[in-house]
PyMOL commands that place a pseudoatom at each C-alpha (Angstrom):
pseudoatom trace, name=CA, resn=UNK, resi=1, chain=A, elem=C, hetatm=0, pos=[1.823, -11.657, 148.340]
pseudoatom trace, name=CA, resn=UNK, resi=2, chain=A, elem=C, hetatm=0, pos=[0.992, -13.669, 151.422]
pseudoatom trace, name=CA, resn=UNK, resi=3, chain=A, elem=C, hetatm=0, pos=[2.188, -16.478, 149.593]
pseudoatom trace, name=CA, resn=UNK, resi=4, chain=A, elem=C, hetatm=0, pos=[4.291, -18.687, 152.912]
pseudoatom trace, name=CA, resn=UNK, resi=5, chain=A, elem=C, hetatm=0, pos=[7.462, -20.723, 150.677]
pseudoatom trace, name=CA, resn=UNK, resi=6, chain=A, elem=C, hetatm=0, pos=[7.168, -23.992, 152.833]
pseudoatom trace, name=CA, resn=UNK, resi=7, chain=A, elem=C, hetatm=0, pos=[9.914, -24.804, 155.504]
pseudoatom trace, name=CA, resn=UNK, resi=8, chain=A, elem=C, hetatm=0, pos=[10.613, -27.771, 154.122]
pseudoatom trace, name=CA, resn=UNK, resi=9, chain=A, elem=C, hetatm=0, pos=[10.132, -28.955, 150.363]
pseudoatom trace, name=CA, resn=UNK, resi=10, chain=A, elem=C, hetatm=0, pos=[8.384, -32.354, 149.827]
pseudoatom trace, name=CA, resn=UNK, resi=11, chain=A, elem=C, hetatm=0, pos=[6.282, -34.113, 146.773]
pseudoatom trace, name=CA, resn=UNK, resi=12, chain=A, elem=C, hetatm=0, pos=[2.946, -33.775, 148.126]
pseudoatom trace, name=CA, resn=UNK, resi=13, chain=A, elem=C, hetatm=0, pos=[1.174, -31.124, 150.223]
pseudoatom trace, name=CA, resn=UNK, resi=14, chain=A, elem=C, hetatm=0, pos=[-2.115, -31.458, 151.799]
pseudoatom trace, name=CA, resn=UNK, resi=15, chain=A, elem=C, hetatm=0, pos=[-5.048, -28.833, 151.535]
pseudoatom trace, name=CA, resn=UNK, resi=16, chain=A, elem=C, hetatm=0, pos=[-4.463, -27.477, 154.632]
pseudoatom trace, name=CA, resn=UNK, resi=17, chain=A, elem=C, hetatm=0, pos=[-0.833, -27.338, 154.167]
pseudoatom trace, name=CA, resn=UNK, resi=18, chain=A, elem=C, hetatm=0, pos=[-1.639, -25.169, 151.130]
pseudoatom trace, name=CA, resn=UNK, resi=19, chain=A, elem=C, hetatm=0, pos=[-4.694, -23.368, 152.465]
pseudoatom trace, name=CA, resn=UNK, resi=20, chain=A, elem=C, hetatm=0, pos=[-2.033, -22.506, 155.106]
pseudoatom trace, name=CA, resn=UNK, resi=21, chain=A, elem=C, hetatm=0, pos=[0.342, -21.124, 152.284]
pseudoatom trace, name=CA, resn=UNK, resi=22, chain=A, elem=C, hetatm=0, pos=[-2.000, -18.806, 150.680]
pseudoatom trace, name=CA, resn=UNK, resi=23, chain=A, elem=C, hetatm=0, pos=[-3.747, -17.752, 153.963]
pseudoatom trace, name=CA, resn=UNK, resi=24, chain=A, elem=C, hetatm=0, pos=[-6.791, -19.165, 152.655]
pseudoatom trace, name=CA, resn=UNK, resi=25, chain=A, elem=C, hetatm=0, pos=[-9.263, -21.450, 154.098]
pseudoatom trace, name=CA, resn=UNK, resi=26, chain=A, elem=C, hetatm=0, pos=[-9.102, -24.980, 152.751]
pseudoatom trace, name=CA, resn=UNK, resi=27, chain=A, elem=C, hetatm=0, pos=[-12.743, -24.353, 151.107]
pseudoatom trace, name=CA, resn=UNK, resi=28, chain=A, elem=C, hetatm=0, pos=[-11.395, -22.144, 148.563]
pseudoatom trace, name=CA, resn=UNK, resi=29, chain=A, elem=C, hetatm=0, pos=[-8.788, -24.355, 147.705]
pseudoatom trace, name=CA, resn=UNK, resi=30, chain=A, elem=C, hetatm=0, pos=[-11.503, -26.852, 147.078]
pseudoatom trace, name=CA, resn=UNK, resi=31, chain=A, elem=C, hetatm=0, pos=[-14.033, -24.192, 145.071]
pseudoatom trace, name=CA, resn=UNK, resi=32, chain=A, elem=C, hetatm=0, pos=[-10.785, -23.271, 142.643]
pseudoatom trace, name=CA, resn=UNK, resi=33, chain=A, elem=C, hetatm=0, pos=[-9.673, -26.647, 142.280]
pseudoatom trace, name=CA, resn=UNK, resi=34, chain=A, elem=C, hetatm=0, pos=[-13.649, -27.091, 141.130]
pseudoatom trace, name=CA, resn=UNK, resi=35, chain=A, elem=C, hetatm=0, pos=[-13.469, -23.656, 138.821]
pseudoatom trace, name=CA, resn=UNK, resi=36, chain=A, elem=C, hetatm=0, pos=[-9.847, -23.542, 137.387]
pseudoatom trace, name=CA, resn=UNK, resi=37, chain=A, elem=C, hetatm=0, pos=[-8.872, -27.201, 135.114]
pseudoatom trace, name=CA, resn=UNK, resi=38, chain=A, elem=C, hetatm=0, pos=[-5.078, -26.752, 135.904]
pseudoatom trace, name=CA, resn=UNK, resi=39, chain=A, elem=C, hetatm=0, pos=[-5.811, -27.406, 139.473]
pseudoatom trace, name=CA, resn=UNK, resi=40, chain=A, elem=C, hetatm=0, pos=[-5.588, -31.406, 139.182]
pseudoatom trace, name=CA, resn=UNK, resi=41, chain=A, elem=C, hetatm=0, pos=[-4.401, -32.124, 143.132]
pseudoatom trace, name=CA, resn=UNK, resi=42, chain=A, elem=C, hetatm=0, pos=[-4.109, -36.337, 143.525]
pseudoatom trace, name=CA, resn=UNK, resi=43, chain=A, elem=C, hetatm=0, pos=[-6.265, -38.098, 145.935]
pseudoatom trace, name=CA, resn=UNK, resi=44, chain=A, elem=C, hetatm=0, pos=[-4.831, -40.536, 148.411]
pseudoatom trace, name=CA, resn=UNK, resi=45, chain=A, elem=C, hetatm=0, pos=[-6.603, -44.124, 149.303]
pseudoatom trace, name=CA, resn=UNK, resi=46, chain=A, elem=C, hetatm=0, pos=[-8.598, -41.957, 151.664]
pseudoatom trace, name=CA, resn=UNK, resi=47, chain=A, elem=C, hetatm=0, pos=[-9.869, -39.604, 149.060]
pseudoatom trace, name=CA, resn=UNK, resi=48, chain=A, elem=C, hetatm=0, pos=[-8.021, -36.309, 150.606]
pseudoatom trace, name=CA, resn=UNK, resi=49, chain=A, elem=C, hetatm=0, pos=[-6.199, -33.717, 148.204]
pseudoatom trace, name=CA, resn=UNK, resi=50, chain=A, elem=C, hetatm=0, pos=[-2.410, -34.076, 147.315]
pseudoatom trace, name=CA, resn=UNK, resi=51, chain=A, elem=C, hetatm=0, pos=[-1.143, -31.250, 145.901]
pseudoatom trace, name=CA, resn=UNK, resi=52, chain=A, elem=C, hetatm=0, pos=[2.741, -31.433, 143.955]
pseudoatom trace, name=CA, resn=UNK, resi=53, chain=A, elem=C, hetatm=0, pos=[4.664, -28.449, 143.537]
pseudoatom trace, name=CA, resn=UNK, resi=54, chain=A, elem=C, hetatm=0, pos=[3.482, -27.626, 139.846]
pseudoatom trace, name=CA, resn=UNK, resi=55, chain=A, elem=C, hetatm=0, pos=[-0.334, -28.090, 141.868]
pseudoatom trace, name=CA, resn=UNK, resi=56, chain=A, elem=C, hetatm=0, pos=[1.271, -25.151, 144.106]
pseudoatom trace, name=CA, resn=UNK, resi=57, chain=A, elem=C, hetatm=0, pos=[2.431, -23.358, 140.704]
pseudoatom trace, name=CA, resn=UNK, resi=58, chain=A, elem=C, hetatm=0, pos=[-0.571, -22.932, 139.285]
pseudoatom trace, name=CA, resn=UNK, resi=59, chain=A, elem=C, hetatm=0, pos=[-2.698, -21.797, 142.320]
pseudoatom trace, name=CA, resn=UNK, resi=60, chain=A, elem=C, hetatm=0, pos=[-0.116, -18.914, 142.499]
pseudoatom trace, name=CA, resn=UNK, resi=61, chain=A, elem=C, hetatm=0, pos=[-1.348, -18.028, 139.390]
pseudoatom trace, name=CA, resn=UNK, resi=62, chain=A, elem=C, hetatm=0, pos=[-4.342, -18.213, 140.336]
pseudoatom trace, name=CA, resn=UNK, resi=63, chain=A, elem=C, hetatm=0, pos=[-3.923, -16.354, 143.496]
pseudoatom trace, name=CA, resn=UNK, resi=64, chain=A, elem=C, hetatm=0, pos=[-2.497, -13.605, 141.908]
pseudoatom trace, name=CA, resn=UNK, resi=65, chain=A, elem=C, hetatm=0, pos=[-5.096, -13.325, 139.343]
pseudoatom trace, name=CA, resn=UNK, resi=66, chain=A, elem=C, hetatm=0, pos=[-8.478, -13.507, 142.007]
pseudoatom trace, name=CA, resn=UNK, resi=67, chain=A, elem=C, hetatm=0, pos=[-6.381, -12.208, 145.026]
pseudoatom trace, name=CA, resn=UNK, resi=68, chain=A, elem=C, hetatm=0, pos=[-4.138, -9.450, 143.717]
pseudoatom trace, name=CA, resn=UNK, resi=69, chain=A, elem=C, hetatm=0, pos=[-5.478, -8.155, 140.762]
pseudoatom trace, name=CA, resn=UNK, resi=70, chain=A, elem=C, hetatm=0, pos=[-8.747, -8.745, 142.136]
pseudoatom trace, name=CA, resn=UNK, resi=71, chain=A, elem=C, hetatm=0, pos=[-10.427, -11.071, 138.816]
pseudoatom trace, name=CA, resn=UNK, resi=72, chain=A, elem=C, hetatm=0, pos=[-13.847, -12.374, 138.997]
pseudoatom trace, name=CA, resn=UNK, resi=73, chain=A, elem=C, hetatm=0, pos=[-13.092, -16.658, 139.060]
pseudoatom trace, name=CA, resn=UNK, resi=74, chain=A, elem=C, hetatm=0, pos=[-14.522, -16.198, 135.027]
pseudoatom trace, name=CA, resn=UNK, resi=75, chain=A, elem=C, hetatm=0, pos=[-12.076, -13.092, 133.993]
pseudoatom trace, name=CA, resn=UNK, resi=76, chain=A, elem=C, hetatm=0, pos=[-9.550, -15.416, 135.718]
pseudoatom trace, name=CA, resn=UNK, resi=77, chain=A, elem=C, hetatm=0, pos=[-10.463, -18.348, 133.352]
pseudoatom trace, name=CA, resn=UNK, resi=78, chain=A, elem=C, hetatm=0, pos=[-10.599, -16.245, 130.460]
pseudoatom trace, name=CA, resn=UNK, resi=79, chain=A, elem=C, hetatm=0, pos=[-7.077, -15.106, 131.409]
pseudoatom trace, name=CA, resn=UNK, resi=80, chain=A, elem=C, hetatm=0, pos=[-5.832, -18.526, 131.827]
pseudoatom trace, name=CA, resn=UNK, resi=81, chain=A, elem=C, hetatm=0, pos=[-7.002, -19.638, 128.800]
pseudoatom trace, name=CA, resn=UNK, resi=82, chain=A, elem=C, hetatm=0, pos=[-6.247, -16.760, 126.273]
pseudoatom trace, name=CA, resn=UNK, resi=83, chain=A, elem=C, hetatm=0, pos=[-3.114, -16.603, 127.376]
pseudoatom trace, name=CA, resn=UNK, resi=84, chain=A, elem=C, hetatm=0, pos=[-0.947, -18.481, 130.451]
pseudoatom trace, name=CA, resn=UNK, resi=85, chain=A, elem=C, hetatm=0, pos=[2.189, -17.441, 129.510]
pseudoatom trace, name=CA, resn=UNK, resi=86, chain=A, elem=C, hetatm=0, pos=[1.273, -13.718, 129.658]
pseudoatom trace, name=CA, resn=UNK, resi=87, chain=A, elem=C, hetatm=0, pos=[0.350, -13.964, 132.892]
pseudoatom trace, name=CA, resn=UNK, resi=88, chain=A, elem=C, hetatm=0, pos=[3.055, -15.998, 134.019]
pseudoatom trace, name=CA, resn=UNK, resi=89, chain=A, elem=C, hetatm=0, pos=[5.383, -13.329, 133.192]
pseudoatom trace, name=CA, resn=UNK, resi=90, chain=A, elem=C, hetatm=0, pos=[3.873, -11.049, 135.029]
pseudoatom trace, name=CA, resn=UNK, resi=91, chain=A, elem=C, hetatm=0, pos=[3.821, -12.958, 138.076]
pseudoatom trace, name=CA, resn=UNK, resi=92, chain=A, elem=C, hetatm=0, pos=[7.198, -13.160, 137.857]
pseudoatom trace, name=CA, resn=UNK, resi=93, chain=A, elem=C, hetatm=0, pos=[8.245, -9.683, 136.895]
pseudoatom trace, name=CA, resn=UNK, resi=94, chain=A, elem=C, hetatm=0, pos=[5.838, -8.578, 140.117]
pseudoatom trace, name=CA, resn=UNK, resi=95, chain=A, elem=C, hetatm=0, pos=[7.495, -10.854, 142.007]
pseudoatom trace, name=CA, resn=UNK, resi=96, chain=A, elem=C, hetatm=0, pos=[10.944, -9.620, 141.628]
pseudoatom trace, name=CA, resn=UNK, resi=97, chain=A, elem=C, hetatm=0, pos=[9.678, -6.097, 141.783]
pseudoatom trace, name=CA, resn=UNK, resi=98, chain=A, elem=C, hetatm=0, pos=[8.692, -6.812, 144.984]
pseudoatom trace, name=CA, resn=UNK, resi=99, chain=A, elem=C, hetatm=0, pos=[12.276, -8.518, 145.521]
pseudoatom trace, name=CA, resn=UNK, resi=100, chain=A, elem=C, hetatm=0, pos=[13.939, -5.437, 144.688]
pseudoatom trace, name=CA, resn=UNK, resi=101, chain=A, elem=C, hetatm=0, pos=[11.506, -2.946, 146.798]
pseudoatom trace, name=CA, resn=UNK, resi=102, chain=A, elem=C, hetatm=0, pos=[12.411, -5.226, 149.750]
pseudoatom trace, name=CA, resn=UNK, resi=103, chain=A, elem=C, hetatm=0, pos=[16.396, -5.067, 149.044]
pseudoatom trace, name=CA, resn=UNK, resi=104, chain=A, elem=C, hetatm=0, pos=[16.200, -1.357, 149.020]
pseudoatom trace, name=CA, resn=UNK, resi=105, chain=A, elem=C, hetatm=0, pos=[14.049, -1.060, 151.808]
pseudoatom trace, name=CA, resn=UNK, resi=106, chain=A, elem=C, hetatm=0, pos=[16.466, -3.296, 153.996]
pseudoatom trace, name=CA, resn=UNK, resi=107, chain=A, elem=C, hetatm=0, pos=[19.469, -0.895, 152.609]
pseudoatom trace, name=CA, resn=UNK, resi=108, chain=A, elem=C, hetatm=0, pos=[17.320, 2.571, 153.602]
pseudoatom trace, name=CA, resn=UNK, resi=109, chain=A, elem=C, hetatm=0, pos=[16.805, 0.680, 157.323]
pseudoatom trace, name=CA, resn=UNK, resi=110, chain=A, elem=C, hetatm=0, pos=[20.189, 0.077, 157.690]
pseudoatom trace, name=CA, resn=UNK, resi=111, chain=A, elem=C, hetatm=0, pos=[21.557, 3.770, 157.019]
for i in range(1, 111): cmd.bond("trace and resi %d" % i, "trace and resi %d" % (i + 1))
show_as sticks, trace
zoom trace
C-alpha cells in the first residue's frame, strides 16, 4: 500500500499533506470526502480541510477498498455500511501479511 506513515505525528493534517500520503491528488481527497459520510475533515477560519488521525483512519479504509481491491465508490459504500468492522479486519490482517512478507524478504536478502 502506498500508504506514506507521516514523519512526524500532529492533530491536524492538511489535504495536501494527506493527498501526499496516499499518492493521490488532493481532488480525490475532496470527491471521497463528498461520496464516503465517515470522511468529516474540519475546516479552518479559511475554509481549508483539517484532517485528524481517525480522518486518516478511515480514508485507509477507503483506500484499500477503491485502490486495492479495486471497488466502484458505491460497492465501497455498500461495504462500509453493511459491515465496517469486516473490513477493518481485513485491512489489518493484509497489513500484517504484508509485515511478515517484508520480514522474510529482508531475512532471504541477508543470507
Amino acid at each position: 500500500m502506498p500508504y506514506k506513515k507521516p514523519k512526524i505525528e500532529k492533530i491536524f493534517y492538511s489535504i495536501g499533506e494527506v493527498a501526499e500520503m496516499f499518492g493521490v491528488n488532493a481532488s480525490n481527497i475532496r470527491f471521497w470526502e463528498n461520496n464516503f459520510d465517515i470522511l468529516k475533515p474540519q475546516k479552518n477560519a479559511k475554509g481549508n480541510r483539517m484532517f485528524t488521525k481517525e480522518d486518516i483512519e478511515n480514508m485507509k479504509i477507503i483506500y484499500h477498498l477503491l485502490r486495492e481491491r479495486g471497488m466502484t465508490i458505491r460497492g465501497a459504500q455498500m461495504k462500509l455500511k453493511d459491515n465496517k468492522e469486516d473490513t477493518i479486519n481485513n485491512i489489518e490482517v493484509v497489513n500484517r501479511l504484508k509485515e511478515i512478507r517484508q520480514m522474510l524478504t529482508d531475512i532471504k536478502d541477508e543470507m
